[in-house]
C-alpha positions in Angstrom: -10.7 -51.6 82.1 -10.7 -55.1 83.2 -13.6 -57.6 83.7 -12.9 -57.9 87.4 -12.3 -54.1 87.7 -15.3 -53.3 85.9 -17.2 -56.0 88.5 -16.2 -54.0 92.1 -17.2 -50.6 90.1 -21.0 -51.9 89.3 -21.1 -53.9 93.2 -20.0 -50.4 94.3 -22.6 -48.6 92.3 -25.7 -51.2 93.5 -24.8 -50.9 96.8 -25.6 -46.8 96.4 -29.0 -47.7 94.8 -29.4 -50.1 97.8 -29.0 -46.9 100.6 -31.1 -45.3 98.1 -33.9 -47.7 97.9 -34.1 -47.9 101.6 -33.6 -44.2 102.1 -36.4 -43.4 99.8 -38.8 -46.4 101.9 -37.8 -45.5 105.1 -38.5 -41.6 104.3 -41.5 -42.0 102.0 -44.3 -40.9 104.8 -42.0 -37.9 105.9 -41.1 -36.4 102.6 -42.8 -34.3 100.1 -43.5 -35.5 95.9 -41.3 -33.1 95.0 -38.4 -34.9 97.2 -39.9 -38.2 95.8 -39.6 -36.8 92.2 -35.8 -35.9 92.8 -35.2 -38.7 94.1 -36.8 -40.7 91.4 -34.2 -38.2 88.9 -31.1 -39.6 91.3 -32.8 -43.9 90.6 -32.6 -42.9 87.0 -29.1 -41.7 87.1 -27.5 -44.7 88.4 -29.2 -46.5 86.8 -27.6 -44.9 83.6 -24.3 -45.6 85.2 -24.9 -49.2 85.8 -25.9 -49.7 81.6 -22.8 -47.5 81.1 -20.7 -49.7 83.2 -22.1 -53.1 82.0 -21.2 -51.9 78.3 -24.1 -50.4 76.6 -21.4 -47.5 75.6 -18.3 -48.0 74.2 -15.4 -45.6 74.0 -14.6 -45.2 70.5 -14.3 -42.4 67.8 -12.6 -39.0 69.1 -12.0 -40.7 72.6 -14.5 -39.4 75.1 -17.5 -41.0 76.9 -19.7 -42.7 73.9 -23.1 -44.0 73.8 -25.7 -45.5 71.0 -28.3 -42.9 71.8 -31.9 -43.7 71.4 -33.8 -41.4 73.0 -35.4 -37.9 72.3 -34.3 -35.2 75.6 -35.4 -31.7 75.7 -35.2 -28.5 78.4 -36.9 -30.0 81.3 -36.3 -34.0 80.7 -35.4 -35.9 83.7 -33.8 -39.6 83.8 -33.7 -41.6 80.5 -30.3 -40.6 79.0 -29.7 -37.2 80.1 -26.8 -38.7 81.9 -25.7 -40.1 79.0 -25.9 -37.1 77.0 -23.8 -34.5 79.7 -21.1 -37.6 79.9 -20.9 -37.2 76.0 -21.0 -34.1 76.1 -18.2 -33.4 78.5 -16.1 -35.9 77.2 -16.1 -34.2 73.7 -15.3 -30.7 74.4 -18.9 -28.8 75.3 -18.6 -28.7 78.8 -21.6 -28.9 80.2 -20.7 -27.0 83.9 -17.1 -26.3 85.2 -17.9 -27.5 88.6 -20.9 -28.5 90.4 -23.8 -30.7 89.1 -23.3 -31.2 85.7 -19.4 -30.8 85.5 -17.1 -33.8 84.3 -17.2 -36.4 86.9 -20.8 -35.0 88.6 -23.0 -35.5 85.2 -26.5 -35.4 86.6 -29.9 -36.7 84.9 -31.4 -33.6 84.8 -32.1 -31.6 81.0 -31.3 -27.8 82.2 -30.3 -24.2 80.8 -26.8 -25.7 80.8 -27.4 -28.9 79.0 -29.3 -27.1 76.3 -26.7 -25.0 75.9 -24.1 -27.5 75.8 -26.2 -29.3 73.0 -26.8 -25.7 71.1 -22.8 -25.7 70.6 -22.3 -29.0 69.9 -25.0 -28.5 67.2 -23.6 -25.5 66.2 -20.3 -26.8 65.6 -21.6 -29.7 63.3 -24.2 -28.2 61.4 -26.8 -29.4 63.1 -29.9 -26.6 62.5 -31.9 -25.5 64.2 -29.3 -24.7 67.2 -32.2 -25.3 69.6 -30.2 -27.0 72.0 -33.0 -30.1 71.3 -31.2 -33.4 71.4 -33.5 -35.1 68.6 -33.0 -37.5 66.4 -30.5 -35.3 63.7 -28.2 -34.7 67.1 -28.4 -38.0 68.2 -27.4 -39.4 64.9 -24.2 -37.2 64.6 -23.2 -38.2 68.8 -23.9 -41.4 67.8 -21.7 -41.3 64.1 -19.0 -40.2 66.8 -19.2 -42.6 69.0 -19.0 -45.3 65.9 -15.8 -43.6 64.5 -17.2 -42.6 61.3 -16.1 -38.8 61.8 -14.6 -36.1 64.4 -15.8 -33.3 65.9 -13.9 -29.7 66.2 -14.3 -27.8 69.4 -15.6 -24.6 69.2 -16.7 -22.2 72.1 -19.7 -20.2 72.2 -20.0 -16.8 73.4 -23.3 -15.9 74.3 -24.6 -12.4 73.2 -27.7 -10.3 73.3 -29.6 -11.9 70.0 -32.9 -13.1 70.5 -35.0 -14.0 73.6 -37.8 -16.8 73.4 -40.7 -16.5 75.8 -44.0 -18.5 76.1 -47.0 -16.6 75.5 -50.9 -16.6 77.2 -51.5 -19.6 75.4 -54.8 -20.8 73.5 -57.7 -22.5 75.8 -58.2 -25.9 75.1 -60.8 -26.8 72.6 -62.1 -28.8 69.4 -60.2 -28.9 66.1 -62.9 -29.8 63.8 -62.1 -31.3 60.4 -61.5 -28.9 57.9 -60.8 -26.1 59.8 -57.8 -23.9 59.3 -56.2 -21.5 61.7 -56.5 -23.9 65.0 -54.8 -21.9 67.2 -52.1 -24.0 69.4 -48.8 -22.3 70.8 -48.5 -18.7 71.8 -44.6 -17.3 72.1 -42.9 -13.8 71.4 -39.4 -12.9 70.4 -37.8 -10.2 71.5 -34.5 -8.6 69.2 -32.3 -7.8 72.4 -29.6 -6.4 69.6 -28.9 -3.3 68.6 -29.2 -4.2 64.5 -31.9 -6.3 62.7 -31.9 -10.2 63.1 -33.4 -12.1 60.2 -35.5 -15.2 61.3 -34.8 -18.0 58.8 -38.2 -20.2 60.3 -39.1 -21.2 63.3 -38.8 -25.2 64.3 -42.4 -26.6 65.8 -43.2 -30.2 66.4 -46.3 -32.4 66.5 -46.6 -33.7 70.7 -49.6 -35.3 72.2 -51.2 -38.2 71.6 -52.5 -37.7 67.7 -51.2 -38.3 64.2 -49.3 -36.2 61.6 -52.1 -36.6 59.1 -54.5 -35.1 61.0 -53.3 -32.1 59.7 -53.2 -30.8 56.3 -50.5 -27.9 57.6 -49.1 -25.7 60.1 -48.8 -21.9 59.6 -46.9 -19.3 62.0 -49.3 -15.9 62.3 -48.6 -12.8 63.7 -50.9 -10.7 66.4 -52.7 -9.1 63.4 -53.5 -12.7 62.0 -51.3 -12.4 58.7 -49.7 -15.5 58.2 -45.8 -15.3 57.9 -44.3 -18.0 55.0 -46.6 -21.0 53.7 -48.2 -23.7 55.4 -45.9 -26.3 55.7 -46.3 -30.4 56.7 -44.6 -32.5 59.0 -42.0 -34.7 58.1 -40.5 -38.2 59.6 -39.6 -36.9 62.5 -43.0 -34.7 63.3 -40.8 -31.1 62.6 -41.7 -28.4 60.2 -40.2 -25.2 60.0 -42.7 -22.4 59.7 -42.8 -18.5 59.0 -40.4 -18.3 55.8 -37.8 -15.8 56.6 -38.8 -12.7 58.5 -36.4 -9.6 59.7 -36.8 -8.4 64.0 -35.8 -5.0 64.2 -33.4 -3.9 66.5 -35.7 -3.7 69.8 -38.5 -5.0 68.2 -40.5 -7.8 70.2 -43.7 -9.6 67.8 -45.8 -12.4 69.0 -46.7 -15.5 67.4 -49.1 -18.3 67.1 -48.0 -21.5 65.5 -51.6 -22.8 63.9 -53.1 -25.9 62.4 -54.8 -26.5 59.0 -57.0 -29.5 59.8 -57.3 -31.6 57.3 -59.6 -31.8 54.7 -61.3 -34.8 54.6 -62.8 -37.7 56.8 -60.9 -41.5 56.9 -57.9 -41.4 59.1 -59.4 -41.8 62.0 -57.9 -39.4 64.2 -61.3 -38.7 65.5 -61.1 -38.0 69.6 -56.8 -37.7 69.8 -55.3 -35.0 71.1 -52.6 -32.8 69.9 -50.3 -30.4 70.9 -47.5 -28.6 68.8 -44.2 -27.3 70.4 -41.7 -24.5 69.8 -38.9 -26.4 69.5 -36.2 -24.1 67.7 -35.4 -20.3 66.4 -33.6 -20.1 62.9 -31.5 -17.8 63.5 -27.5 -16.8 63.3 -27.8 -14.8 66.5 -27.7 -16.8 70.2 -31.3 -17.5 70.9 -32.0 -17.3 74.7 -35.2 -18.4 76.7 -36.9 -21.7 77.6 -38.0 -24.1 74.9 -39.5 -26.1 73.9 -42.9 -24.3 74.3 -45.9 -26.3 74.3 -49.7 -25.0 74.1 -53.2 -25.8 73.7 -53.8 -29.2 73.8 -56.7 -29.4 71.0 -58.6 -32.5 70.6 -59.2 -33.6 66.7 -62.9 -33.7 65.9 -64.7 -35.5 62.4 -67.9 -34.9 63.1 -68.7 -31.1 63.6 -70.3 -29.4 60.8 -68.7 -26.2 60.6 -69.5 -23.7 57.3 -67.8 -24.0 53.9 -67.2 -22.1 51.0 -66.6 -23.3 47.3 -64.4 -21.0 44.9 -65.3 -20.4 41.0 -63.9 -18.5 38.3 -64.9 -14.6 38.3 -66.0 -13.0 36.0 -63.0 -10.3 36.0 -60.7 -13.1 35.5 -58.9 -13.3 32.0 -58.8 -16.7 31.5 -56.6 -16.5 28.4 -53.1 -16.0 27.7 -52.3 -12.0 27.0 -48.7 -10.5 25.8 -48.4 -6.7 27.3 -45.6 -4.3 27.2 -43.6 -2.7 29.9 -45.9 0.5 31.2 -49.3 -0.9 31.1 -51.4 0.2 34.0 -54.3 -0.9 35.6 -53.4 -4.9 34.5 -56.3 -7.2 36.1 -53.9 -10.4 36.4 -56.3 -13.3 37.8 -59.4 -13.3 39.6 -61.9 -15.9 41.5 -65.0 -15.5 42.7 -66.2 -16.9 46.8 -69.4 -18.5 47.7 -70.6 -19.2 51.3 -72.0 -22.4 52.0 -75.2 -22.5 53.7 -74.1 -23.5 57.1 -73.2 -19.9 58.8 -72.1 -16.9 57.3 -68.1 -16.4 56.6 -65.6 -13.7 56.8 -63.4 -13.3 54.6 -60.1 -12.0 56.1 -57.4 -11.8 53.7 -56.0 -13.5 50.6 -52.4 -14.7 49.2 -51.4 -14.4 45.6 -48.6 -17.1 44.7 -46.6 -15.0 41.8 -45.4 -18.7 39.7 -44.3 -16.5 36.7 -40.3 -15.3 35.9 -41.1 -11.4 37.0 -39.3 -10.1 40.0 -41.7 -7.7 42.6 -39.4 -5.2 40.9 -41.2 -5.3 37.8 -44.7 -5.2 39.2 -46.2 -1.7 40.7 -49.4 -1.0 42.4 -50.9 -4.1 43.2 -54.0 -3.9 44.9 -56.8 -6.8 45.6 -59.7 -6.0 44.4 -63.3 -7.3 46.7 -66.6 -5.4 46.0 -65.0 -2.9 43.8 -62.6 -1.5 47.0 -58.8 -2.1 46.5 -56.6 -3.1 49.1 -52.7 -2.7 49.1 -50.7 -5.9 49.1 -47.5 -6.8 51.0 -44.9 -9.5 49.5 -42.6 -11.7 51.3 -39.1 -11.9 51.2 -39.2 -14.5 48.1 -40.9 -11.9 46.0 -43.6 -14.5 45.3 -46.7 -14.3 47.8 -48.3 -11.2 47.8 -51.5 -10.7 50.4 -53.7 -8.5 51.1 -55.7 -8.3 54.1 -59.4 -6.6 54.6 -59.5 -5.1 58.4 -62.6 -6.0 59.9 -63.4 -9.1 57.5 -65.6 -9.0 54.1 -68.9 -10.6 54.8 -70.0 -13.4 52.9 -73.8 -14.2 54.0 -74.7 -17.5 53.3 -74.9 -18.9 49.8 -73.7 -15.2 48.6 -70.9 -14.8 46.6 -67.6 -12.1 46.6 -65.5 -11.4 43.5 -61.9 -11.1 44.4 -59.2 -10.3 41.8 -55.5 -8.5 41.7 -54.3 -6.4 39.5 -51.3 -4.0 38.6 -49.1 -2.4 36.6 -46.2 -3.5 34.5 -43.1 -1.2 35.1 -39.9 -3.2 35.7 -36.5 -2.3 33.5 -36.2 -6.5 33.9 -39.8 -7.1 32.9 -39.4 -7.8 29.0 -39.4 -11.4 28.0 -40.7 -12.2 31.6 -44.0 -13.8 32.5 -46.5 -12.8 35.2 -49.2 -15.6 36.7 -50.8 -15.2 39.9 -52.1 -18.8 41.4 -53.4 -19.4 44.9 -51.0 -22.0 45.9 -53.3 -23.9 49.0 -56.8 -23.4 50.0 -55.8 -21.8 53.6 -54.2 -19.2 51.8 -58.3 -18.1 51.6 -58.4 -17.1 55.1 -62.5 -17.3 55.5 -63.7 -17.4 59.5 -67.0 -18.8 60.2 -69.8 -16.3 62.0 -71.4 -19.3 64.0 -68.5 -21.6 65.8 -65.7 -19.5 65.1 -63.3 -21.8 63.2 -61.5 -20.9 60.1 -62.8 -22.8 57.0 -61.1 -24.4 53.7 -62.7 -23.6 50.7 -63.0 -26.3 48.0 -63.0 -25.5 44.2 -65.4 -26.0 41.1 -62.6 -25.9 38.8 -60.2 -28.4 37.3 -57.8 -28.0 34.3 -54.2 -29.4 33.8 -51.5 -26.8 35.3 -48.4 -25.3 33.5 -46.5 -23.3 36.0 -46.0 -19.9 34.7 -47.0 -20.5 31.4 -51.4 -21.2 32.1 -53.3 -20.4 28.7 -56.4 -20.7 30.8 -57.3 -21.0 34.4 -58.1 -24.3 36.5 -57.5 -25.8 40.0 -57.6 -28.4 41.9 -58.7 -29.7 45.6 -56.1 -32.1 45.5 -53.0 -31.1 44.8 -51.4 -27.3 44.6 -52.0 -24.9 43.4 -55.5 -24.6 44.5 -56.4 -21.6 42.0 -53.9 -20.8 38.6 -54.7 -18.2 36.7 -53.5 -17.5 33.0 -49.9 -15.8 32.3 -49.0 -12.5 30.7 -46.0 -12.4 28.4 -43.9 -8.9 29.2 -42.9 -7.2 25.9 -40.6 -4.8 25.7 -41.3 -1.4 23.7 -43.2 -1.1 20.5 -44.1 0.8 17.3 -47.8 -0.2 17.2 -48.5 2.4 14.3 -46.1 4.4 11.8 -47.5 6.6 9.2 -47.5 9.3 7.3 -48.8 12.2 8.9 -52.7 13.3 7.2 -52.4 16.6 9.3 -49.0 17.4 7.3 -50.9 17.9 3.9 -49.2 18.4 0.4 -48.6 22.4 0.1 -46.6 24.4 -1.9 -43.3 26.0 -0.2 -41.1 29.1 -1.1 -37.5 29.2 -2.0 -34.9 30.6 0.3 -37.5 31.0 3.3 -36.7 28.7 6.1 -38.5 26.2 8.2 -40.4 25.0 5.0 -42.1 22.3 5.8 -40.8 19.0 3.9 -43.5 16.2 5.7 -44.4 14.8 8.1 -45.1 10.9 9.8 -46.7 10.1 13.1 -46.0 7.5 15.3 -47.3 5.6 18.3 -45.5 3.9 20.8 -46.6 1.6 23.9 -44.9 0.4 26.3 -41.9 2.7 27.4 -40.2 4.9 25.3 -37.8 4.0 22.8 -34.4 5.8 21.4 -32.7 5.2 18.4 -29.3 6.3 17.5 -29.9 8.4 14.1 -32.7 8.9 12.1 -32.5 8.7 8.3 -35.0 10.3 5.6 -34.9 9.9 2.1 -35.6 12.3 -0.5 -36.7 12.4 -4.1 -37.0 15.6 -5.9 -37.9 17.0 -9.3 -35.2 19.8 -9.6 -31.7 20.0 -10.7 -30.6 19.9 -7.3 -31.4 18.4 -4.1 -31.2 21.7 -2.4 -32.5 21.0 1.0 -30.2 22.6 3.9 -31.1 23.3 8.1 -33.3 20.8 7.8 -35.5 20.1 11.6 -37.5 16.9 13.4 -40.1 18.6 15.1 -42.4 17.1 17.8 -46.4 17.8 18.1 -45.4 20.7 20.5 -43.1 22.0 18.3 -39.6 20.9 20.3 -36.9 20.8 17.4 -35.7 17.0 18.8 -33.4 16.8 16.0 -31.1 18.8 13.7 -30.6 21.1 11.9 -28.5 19.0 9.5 -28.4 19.6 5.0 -29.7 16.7 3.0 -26.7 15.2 1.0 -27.0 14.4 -2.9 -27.0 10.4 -3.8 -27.6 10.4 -7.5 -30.6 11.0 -10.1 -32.6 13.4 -7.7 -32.2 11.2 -4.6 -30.7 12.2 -1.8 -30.6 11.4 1.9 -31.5 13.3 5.6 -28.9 11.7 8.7 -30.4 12.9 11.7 -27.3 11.7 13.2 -28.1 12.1 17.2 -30.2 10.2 19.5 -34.1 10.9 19.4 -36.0 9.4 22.2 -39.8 8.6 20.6 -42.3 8.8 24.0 -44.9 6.5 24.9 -48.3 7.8 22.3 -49.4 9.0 19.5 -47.1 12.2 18.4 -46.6 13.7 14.9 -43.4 14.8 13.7 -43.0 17.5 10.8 -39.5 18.1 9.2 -38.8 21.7 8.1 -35.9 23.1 5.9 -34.8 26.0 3.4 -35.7 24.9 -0.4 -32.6 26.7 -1.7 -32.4 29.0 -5.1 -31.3 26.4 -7.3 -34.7 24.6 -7.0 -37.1 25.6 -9.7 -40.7 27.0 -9.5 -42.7 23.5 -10.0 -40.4 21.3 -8.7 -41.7 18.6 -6.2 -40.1 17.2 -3.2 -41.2 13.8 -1.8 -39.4 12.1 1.7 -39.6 8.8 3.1 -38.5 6.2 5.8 -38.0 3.2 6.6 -38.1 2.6 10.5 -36.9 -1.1 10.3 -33.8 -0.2 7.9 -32.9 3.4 8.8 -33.7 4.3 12.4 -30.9 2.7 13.8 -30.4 0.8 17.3 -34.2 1.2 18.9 -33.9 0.6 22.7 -36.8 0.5 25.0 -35.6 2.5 28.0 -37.0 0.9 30.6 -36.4 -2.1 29.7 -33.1 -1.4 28.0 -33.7 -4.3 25.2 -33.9 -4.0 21.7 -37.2 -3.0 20.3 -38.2 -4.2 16.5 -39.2 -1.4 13.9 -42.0 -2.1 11.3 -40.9 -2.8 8.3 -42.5 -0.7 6.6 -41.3 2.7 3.9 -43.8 5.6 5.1 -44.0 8.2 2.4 -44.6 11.8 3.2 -46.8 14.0 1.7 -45.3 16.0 -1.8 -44.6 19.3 -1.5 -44.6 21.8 -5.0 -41.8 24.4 -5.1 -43.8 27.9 -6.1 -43.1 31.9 -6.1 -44.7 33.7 -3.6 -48.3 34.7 -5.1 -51.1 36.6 -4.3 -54.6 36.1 -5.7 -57.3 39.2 -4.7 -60.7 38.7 -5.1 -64.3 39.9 -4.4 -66.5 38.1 -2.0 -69.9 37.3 -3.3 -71.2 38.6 -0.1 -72.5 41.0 0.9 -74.8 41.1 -1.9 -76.2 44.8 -3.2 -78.7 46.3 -1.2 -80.3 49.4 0.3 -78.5 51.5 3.6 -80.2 53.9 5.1 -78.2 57.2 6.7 -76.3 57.4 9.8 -76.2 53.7 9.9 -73.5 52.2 12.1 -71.3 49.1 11.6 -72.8 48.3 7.8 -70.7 45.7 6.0 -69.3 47.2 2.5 -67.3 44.2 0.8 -65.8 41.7 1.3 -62.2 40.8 0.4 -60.5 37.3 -0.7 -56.9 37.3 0.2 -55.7 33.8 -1.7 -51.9 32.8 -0.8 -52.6 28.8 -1.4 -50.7 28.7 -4.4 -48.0 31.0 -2.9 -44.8 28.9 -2.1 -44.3 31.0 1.1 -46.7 33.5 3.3 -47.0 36.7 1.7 -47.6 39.9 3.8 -49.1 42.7 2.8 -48.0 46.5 4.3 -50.7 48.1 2.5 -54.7 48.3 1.2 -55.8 50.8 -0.6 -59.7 50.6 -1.1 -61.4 53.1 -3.8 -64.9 53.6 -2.9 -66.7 55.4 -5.8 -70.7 56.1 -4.4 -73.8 57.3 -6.2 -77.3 58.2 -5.2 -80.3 56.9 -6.3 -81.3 60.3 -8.6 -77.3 60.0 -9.6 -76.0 62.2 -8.1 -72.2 61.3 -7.1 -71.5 60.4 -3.1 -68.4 62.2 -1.9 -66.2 59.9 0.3 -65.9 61.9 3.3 -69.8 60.3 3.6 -68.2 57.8 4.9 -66.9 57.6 8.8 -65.4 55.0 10.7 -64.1 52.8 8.0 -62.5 49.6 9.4 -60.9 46.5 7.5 -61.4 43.3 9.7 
């Protein structure tokens, strides 16, 4: 364009402002504010024009209408650079309209539904999150890296679908947001899953408006209509943004309100005393098209410093371990970390839920039954998508009178096939994350702690916090151990005995053992066996349990040399978690002599080969340690018969019933095997007291018990 040809186009263009001007004068005491404000919007516009005109853009990079952008626009902007932004726009592929206002040629100064969505695609197709259709400073730095020729831009075309509506909310009244307090309430919105399959929510966008500082806050949480809070509480950055609410799943259908909420912060001295702030929805994280109006804007609250609400100090309880602990896979019942909250003595608190921060290397998969603990009443737990923060929340609130303390601690069990070599610590990573609500103005309160210490993420030998930086609580960590033989011994209730030749299940010895943790199987089993006799002559030789399962064999010892020989229980035995005792049985075969001992042993480290733990599926380590069994003394069946030296001689009268005669000893504890007797004849010889002899048949009823 030349110099002169630019000169007509801008005389041209102020001569329109000029009808403008007088229109607008001329019309002023006929017309309405509302035709005042649009014609204020049309001023704006050309005057856009004439800076475009005059040079303040430049038509560089991908060749369409360019511009050093400078100013923030949003959904509802009027004037400023909106014209700049649907010239841009148009020029670079994201139409803004196809005809009418806002098409290529008839760019207006008005920030609409099609502007915004014009932005969300040009976003989209640079990787510009969140796709709010927000022209902030991120957006405004890529259109302007354009228009410098530092990069191109594809094209793409957006299709919109049913994904995700965005609607304001009844929206909090207007009030204080005293220092310290946490939970402000300040924007209201619900979305609404318009698909037919779950959307996942990667955060949702908010920014700091009104007239107040960033560090009046120590945070910004997103809560749900139930008051849980959804992801951490996060700060604002540069640009007054933070993305709140972690990631969260919509279910097909499903609509959920929000509150986006402010953690005051903590202390006097930034004198933010008297501002006023507001915080806006400015973007859904999302991969679905997000529909509705934003951004959303709330309560307006106005910062105060010098209200005194309640507070509340935390302390170690007493049910916290405070030391470092190594436990194995399968312990139940676990009490991980525990603190102990005291009301200050300004009003009495409520205490509405807590949020574990899980900083160890165990997944949620390992854990099992967590439960917080208040009072002595457990309450169930819920964790995040991270697997990390795990809260529990008490319906109704826990009281907390004034300068009266709760104990509040989690625990668990230890179950995961992963959980070996892992650690488990619970922390409480901020102070909010203590969700205490004062009983006298209302206002959530940020409890300070007594403790101190230097943290170790993960790996605490003893607990600590800190009011200054995060976490606010860590507790101590427990190391995960796999499987393990706690005790091997020989078994006391398998006692030396003699045993019998050729009579099977003969019992050989016995060792107990005690596993915790999981179970454990090993591959094969090996015994040793010394003997006395000629021969080793041991054959269908049996492992059996307590409950007297045969859980491995029958296999026949094997001859070494020199009276030693060897039992292979060559199959898998799984050993359960517990004490159990395990007796092996066998035929003593004829060539063993009468006298001849047998004595077994094991080794678990050395001959019970490949231990796995099998929940954990890791290699367990055996003691090292030879358990010898009890000897056992080949002998002949025997029987010793003997007279009891009770009853003792006395006087029976006649016709008495039930009278005790003798008394019998039937000894087979020498015998090598059971003995059983078919028959036993008893001669009774009787006399009277004058001598005469007692004829048998005098006695009826004879029983042998």
């Amino acid at each position: 364009m030349s110099k002169a040809l630019a000169t007509k186009k801008v005389a041209a263009v102020l001569l329109g402002f000029g009808m403008v001007l007088a229109f607008a004068s001329t019309a002023s005491a006929q017309t309405t504010s509302s035709t005042l404000s649009t014609l204020q919007a049309q001023v704006q516009a050309l005057l856009a024009q004439i800076a475009a005109l005059q040079g303040s853009g430049t038509a560089t990079g991908s060749g369409g209408a360019c511009f050093t952008f400078t100013l923030t626009e949003q959904f509802g902007s009027n004037g400023g650079q909106v014209m700049w932004v649907q010239e841009f726009l148009n020029g670079h592929g994201f139409t803004v309209a196809a005809s009418g206002a806002g098409s290529p040629g008839n760019e207006t100064a008005h920030f609409g539904a099609l502007t915004r969505a014009a932005v969300a695609a040009f976003q989209k197709a640079n990787g510009i999150s969140p796709t709010a259709g927000y022209w902030g400073p991120l957006t405004r730095a890529k259109a302007n890296a354009i228009c410098a020729g530092s990069t191109t831009t594809t094209t793409t075309t957006t299709t919109p679908g049913a994904g995700v509506t965005v609607t304001a909310g009844v929206q909090p009244a207007n009030s204080l947001a005293p220092m310290n307090a946490t939970r402000v309430p300040f924007t209201t919105f619900t979305l609404t899953n318009n698909s037919g399959a779950a959307v996942t929510i990667n955060g949702v966008t908010v920014q700091r408006t009104g007239l107040a500082n960033d560090n009046a806050f120590a945070g910004v949480i997103l809560l749900d209509s139930n008051g849980l809070q959804y992801g951490n509480s996060q700060t604002f950055n540069s640009n007054h943004q933070a993305t709140v609410g972690g990631t969260f799943t919509l279910q097909a259908g499903q609509s959920m309100t929000f509150t986006v909420a402010g953690n005051m912060e903590l202390s006097p001295g930034n004198s933010d005393g008297g501002q006023v702030a507001s915080i806006s929805v400015v973007g859904i994280n999302t991969s679905v098209p997000v529909t509705g109006s934003l951004p959303i804007t709330g309560a307006q609250q106005t910062i105060n410093e010098t209200l005194s609400i309640g507070k509340a100090t935390v302390s170690l309880s007493g049910f916290d371990p405070n030391s470092h602990r190594s436990e194995p896979i399968g312990t139940t019942g676990l009490i991980f970390s525990g603190v102990r909250i005291t009301a200050g003595s300004a009003e009495d608190e409520k205490l509405y839920s807590i949020t574990w921060n899980q900083t160890g290397s165990a997944g949620s998969t390992d854990l099992a039954n967590l439960s917080t603990v208040v009072n002595g009443t457990s309450y169930p737990v819920t964790v995040d998508a991270s697997g990390k923060y795990y809260t529990s929340t008490f319906p109704g609130g826990i009281l907390v009178t004034k300068g009266n303390s709760v104990d509040v601690y989690i625990k668990g069990d230890i179950t995961g096939s992963s959980a070996s070599g892992r650690t488990v610590e619970f922390d409480i990573y901020r102070s909010s994350d203590i969700y205490l609500v004062g009983q006298t103005f209302g206002y959530g309160i940020a409890p300070t702690t007594s403790l101190s210490g230097t943290n170790t993420s993960g790996a605490n030998t003893s607990s600590g916090g800190s009011n200054t930086a995060n976490p606010f609580y860590f507790g101590t960590y427990v190391s995960v151990t796999g499987g393990t033989l706690s005790t091997v011994s020989s078994a006391s209730t398998v006692a030396p005995q003699n045993i019998g030749v050729n009579v099977p299940n003969q019992v050989l010895g016995g060792f107990s053992t005690n596993f915790t943790g999981e179970p454990v199987t090993v591959q094969s089993v090996q015994v040793d066996t010394a003997t006395t006799t000629g021969a080793l002559g041991l054959t269908n030789v049996t492992l059996v349990d307590s409950n007297g399962n045969v859980v491995a064999g029958p296999v026949d010892a094997t001859y070494v040399s020199g009276g030693v020989g060897k039992i292979l229980f060559n199959s898998s035995i799984t050993f359960p978690v517990g004490p159990i005792t395990y007796t092996i049985k066998g035929t003593v075969t004829s060539g063993s002599t009468n006298g001849s001992t047998y004595t077994l042993s094991t080794n678990p480290n050395t001959e019970w080969l490949s231990p796995v733990g099998q929940t954990s599926g890791t290699y367990v380590t055996l003691p090292a340690t030879t358990i010898t069994m009890s000897t056992m003394t080949v002998q002949p069946g025997q029987l010793t018969i003997s007279a009891a030296s009770s009853p003792a001689s006395t006087n029976v009268t006649i016709n008495q019933n039930n009278t005790t005669i003798a008394n019998i000893v039937l000894d087979a504890s020498q015998s090598g095997e059971d003995v059983r007797l078919n028959s036993l004849p008893i001669i009774v010889s009787a006399t009277s007291t004058y001598g005469a002899t007692i004829l048998q048949t005098n006695l009826t009823n004879c029983q042998l018990y």
